[in-house]
C-alpha positions, 0 to 999 in steps of 0.5 A: 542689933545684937551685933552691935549691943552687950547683953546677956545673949551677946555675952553667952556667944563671947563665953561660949566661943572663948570656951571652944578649941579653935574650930577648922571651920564654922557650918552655919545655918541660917533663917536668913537664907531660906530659898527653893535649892539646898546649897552651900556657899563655895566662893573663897572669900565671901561677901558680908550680905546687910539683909535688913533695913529699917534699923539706926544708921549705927547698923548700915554696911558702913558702920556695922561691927562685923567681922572680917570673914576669912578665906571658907575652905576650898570648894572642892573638899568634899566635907562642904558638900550637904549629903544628898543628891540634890545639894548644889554649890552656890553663891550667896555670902554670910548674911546676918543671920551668921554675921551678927552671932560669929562677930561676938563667938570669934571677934579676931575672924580668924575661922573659915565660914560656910552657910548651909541654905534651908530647902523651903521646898522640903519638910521637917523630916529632910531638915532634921535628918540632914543636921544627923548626917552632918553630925560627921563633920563635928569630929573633923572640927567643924563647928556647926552652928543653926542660927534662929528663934524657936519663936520669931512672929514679927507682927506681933512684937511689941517695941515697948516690952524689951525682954518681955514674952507673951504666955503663948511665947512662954508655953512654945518655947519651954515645952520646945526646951523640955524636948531639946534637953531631953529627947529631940526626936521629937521636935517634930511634933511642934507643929501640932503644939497649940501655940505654933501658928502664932509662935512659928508663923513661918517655917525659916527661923524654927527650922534651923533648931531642926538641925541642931535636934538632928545632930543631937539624935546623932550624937544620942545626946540632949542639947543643954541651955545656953541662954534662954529669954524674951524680946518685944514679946514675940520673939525668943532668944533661947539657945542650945549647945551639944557637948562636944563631940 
């Protein structure tokens, strides 16, 4: 519903976008492409996917306020290939997870865009180490952005507590912000915080901040707050930026 609504995260997209020089690409990571392969999207004008349902018909392909994703970069230049051996070019397209962010950070859709898959099959380690590697593409203007929730558990959400946490919602995420603005070196301890299980109840919405620690590492840079806040109790809207490169 965030690509629809104005609200304090939407705003800090809008802000944070207009603030950035144009990029020559976006790199995006996201939950929502969360498959047994690491690949990288190579079609020139890929598909805007509606992965979703369940939500107003104001949110169906027919209606839905989303940007117009332009032509991605060709597939043969090398910078759009992940930088391991078992990387693969694919077809998938620009799901929500990408969609419902970019429309509010660039709403001319005037900015190449890519996905990054998350390797399921692979640990915590792979996913930290290869958001370092890509941490080349900032200097040649790529943006590179992880889209998620550092707490995403959504059996438990509570429709009737808008912008409200549970304590446990709380504890994760601030001793995760107290790593992201201070050392992401060690995100990969979060697995033995006492509150993981109910606030990482599956890997795919956290994993994406694996790649934004790994490029802070890279950089020897922390990651600052961009926003931060709750919704329905389980679920927490906190983003980081990294300065620039």
């Amino acid at each position: 519903m965030n690509a629809l609504q104005h609200n304090r995260y939407t705003e800090s997209w809008t802000n944070f976008g207009a603030s950035l020089e144009r990029p020559k690409a976006v790199l995006v990571i996201s939950a929502h492409w969360y498959v047994n392969i690491t690949a990288v999207t190579a079609m020139r004008v890929p598909r805007t996917i509606h992965d979703f349902y369940g939500f107003p018909r104001n949110s169906s392909p027919s209606n839905t306020r989303r940007p117009a994703i332009p032509p991605s970069p060709n597939a043969s230049s090398t910078w759009c290939d992940p930088p391991t051996s078992a990387s693969t070019r694919t077809v998938w397209g620009i799901d929500h997870g990408t969609w419902s962010v970019l429309v509010h950070m660039f709403p001319a859709a005037d900015v190449p865009v890519l996905q990054l898959s998350i390797n399921a099959e692979l640990p915590f380690d792979y996913h930290f180490n290869l958001g370092a590697q890509l941490h080349a593409l900032r200097s040649e203007g790529v943006l590179i952005v992880g889209s998620g929730n550092v707490v995403h558990n959504l059996r438990l959400v509570d429709f009737n507590s808008p912008g409200v946490g549970t304590d446990w919602a709380h504890r994760f995420d601030d001793d995760m912000r107290e790593i992201m603005t201070s050392d992401a070196t060690e995100l990969g301890r979060a697995s033995a915080h006492g509150d993981y299980r109910l606030a990482v109840p599956t890997p795919d919405h956290f994993l994406p901040l694996a790649y934004v620690a790994g490029l802070s590492a890279a950089a020897n840079t922390p990651t600052r707050t961009l926003v931060d806040g709750y919704e329905m109790g389980a679920l927490s809207m906190t983003a980081y930026e990294l300065p620039a490169a």
